[in-house]
N, C-alpha and C positions, 0 to 999 in steps of 0.2 A: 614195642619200644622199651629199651633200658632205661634205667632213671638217668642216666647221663643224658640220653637224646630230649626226653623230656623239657630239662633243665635248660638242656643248651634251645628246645627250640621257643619254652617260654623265655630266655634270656634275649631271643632274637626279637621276638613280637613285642616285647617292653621295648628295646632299644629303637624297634621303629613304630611305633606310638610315641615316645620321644619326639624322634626326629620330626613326625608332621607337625607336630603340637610347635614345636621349633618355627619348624618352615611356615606353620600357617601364620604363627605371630611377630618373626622379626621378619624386615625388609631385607630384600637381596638385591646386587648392585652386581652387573654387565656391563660393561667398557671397551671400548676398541678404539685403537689410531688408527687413522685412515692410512688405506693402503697397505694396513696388514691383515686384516681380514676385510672379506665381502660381504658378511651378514653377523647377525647375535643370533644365536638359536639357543631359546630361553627353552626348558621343558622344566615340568614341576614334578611329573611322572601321574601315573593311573590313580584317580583319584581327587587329583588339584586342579585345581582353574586358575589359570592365570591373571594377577592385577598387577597391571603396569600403574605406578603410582605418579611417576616423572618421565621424562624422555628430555634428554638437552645436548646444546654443541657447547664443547666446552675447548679453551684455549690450556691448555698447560706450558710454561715456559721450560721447562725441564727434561718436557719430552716423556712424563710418566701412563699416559695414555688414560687417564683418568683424576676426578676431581680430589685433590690431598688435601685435606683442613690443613690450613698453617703456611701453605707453601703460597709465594708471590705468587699474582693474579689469580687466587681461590676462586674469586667472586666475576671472573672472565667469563661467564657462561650466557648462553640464551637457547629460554626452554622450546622444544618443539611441540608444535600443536598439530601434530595429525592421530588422527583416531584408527586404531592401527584394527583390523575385525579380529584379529586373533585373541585379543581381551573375553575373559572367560573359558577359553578354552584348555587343554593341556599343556600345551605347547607352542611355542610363537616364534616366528620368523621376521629379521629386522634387517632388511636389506640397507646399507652403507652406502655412501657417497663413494666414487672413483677418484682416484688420485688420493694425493698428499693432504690438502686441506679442505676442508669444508665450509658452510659459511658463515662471515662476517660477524663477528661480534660486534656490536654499539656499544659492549660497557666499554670495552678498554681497548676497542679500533684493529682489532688482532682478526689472523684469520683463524676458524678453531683447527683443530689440530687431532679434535678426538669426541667420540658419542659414547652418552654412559645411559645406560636404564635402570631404572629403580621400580624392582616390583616385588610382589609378596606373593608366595602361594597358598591359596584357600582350599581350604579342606571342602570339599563340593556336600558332602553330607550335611555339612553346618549350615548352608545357606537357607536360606526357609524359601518355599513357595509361596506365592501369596496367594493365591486360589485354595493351599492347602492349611493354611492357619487363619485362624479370626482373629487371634490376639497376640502380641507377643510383648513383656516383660520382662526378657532381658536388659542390661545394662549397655549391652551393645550388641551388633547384629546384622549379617546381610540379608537379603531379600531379592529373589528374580522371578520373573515369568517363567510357567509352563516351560520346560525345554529348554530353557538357554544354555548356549549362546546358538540353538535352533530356533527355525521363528515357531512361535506355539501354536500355529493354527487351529487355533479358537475364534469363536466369536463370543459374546456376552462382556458381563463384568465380573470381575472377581476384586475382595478387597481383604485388607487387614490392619487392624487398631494397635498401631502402639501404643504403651502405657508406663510411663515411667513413674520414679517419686517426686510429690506437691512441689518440692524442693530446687527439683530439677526441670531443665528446658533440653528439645529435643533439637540435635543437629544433624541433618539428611543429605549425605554425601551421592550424587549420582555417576556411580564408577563407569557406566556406560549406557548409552539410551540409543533406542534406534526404534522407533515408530513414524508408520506411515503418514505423512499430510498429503493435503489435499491444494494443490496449490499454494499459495502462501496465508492462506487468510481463515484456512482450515485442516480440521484433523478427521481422517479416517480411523486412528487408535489415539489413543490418550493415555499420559497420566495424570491423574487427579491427585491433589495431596491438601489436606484443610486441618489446622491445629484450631480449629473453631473461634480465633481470633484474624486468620486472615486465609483464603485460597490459593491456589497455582496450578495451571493448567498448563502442561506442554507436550510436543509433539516434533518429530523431527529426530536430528542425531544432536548429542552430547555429550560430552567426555569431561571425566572429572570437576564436576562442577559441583558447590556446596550451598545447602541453605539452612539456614539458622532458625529455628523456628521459635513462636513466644510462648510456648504450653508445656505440657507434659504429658499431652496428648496428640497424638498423628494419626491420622486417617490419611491411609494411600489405597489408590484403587488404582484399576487397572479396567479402559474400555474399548473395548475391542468390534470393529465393523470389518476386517476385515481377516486377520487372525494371517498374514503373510510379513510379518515385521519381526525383527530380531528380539526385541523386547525391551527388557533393562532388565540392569543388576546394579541394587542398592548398598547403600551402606548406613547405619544409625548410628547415633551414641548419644546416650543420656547426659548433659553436662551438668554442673560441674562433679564431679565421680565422687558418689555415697563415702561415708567413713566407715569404716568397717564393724563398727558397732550401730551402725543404724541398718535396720532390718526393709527392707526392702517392703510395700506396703500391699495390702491385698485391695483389690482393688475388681468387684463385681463391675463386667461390662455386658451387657445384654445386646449381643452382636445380631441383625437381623441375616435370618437362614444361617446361621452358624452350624447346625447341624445335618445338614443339607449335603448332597453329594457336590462332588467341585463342578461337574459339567454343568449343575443345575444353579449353583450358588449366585444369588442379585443383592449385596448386600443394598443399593439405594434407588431410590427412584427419583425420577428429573419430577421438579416443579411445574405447575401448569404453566407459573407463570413467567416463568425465564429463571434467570441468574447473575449473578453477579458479576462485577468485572476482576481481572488479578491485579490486585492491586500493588505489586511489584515490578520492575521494569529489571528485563534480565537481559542478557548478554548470551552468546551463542552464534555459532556457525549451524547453517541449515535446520535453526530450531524456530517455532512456533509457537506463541504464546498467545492462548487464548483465550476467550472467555470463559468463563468459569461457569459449571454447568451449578443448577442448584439441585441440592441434594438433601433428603431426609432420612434420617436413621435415629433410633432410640436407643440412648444413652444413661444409664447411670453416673454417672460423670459430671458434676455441675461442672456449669462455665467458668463459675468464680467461688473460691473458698472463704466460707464465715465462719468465724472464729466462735467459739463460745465464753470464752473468758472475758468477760465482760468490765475486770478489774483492769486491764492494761487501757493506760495513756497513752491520749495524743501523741507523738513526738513534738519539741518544740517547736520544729519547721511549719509545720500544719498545721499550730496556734499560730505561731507570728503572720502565718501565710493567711489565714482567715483573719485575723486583725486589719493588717493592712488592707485588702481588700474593701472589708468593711466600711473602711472610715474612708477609703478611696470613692468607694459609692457615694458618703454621705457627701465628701466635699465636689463632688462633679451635679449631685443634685441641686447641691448653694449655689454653684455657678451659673448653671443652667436659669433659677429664680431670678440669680440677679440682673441676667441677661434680659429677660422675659419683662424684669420693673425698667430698666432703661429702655429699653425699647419701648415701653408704652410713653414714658416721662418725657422722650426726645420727640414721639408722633404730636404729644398735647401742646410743649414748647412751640412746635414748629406750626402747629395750631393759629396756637394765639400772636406768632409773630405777623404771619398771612393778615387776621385782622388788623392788626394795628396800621397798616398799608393803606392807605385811602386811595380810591380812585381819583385821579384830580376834575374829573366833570360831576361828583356826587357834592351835595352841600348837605348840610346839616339842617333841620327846622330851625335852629335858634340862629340862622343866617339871616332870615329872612323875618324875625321878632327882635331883631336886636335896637335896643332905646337909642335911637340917637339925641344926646344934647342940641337945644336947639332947634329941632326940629318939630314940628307942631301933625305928622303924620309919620304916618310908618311904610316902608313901604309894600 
């Protein structure tokens, strides 16, 4: 090769290194008016997995076959909820509505007029397995099953710990879920997810659903009895996003079998004695939520952060709030006392009123000694 070809074929391989880093990180938008095309045929190319972020009918009055910021009835739209299987993979096929318009909007009584998709393509290298990492400390991050968007035909568990900074709370987006249940009232696969202040268990399908977690710690597993299930594919993010002069914190995790092959790897094991319940109440088409299994694992990672500065003050909230309190105790104690003397003062009153009562057939001994004048006996 001359130095020319060189040049021109590292000027190729930078320009597309570019463009994925692009494509993985802004959203891309597909639209059509009904009636001019039959389907969206999204491809990301060799390499990307596709995530549909939005799907919606939208009304445009202009006739521009897609959603314009700015233009009357912007906000005419209603999003669709179907879980399309193609999520994850290269490329996706979105078959349209026949005819002229589609359906019914409720914001603004129109019929829509056009379908727009809003998705991004992921660099598939980037994605982590979770069978295949113990920990992860990124700032943000996906995560899928074995083989997706193949089912992983596995059995066992496999898991991994994320770990953000003290600072920050961990947000876990589920771009797509598809595990097997068992009737309604159980699960043949599972995902488990525990920030060690509360669990969630579920099972079933799910699409773009988010949960907000109170730590800065997540534990997601992954249990598997039957290993014939599509999987999931995650999404995280650490909020609210570090400054850029704060260094991101080391943070020792003693992950059980962390160094273990993946076919072998069990990071937890169930309690003898049961588990707890989830204590969230979720929302979902053909999902599952279940009991939450209990789990033990060993952790460097306290629950709760103690400060050692021992010179910082109360805030005033926390005085005023322990004062009050305080003196709220003492005057409910007074009450109660006073309560406690009238009640015995109104039992003795009503006492002594009872005697003073005479029966009218009872007399008195000095009835029968009483002196009469005049009389020379008693009787």
């Amino acid at each position: 090769m001359t130095r020319m070809e060189h040049l021109s074929l590292f000027t190729s391989c930078l320009l597309l290194f570019v463009f994925s880093i692009l494509q993985s990180a802004s959203g891309l938008i597909m639209s059509s008016c009904f009636g001019t095309n039959k389907s969206l045929d999204i491809d990301c190319g060799a390499g990307f997995m596709v995530h549909i972020t939005r799907t919606f009918y939208g009304f445009s009055p202009t006739g521009q076959c897609r959603m314009v910021d700015g233009e009357a009835g912007a906000g005419c739209t209603a999003d669709d909820q179907v879980n399309y299987a193609c999520v994850g993979q290269r490329s996706c096929n979105i078959n349209l509505p026949t005819g002229q318009w589609g359906i019914n909007v409720p914001a603004c009584g129109q019929r829509s007029n056009y379908y727009q998709v809003e998705y991004t393509c992921v660099l598939a290298s980037s994605v982590s397995d979770i069978c295949q990492q113990g920990q992860l400390t990124a700032q943000s991050g996906y995560i899928m099953t074995p083989r997706y968007p193949a089912s992983y035909n596995r059995k066992g568990d496999c898991s991994t710990t994320i770990v953000a900074h003290p600072s920050q709370k961990i947000s876990l987006h589920i771009i797509d879920m598809d595990l097997e249940a068992i009737g309604r009232m159980d699960c043949a696969d599972l995902l488990y997810f525990n920030d060690k202040l509360r669990s969630i268990t579920l099972c079933g399908q799910r699409t773009n659903y988010s949960y907000s977690m109170h730590s800065n710690n997540l534990h997601i597993e992954l249990r598997s009895n039957s290993g014939r299930s599509k999987g999931f594919w995650l999404y995280y993010e650490a909020l609210p996003p570090l400054p850029t002069s704060l260094l991101p914190p080391v943070v020792e995790e003693n992950i059980v079998n962390a160094n273990l092959p993946s076919e072998d790897k069990v990071s937890f094991q169930r309690q003898e004695n049961g588990g707890e319940q989830a204590d969230d109440s979720d929302k979902g088409s053909d999902s599952i939520i279940m009991t939450t299994l209990g789990y033990k694992y060993r952790s460097t990672v306290p629950l709760y952060r103690s400060s050692n500065s021992s010179g910082k003050q109360l805030p005033f909230a926390a005085i005023a709030g322990g004062v009050i309190g305080t003196l709220s105790l003492v005057l409910i104690i007074l009450l109660l006392l006073l309560f406690i003397k009238w009640c015995k003062e109104r039992r003795y009153y009503k006492a002594e009123k009872i005697l003073e009562i005479r029966n009218p057939a009872f007399r008195s001994s000095g009835d029968f000694h009483e002196n009469q004048e005049g009389n020379a006996y008693y009787c």
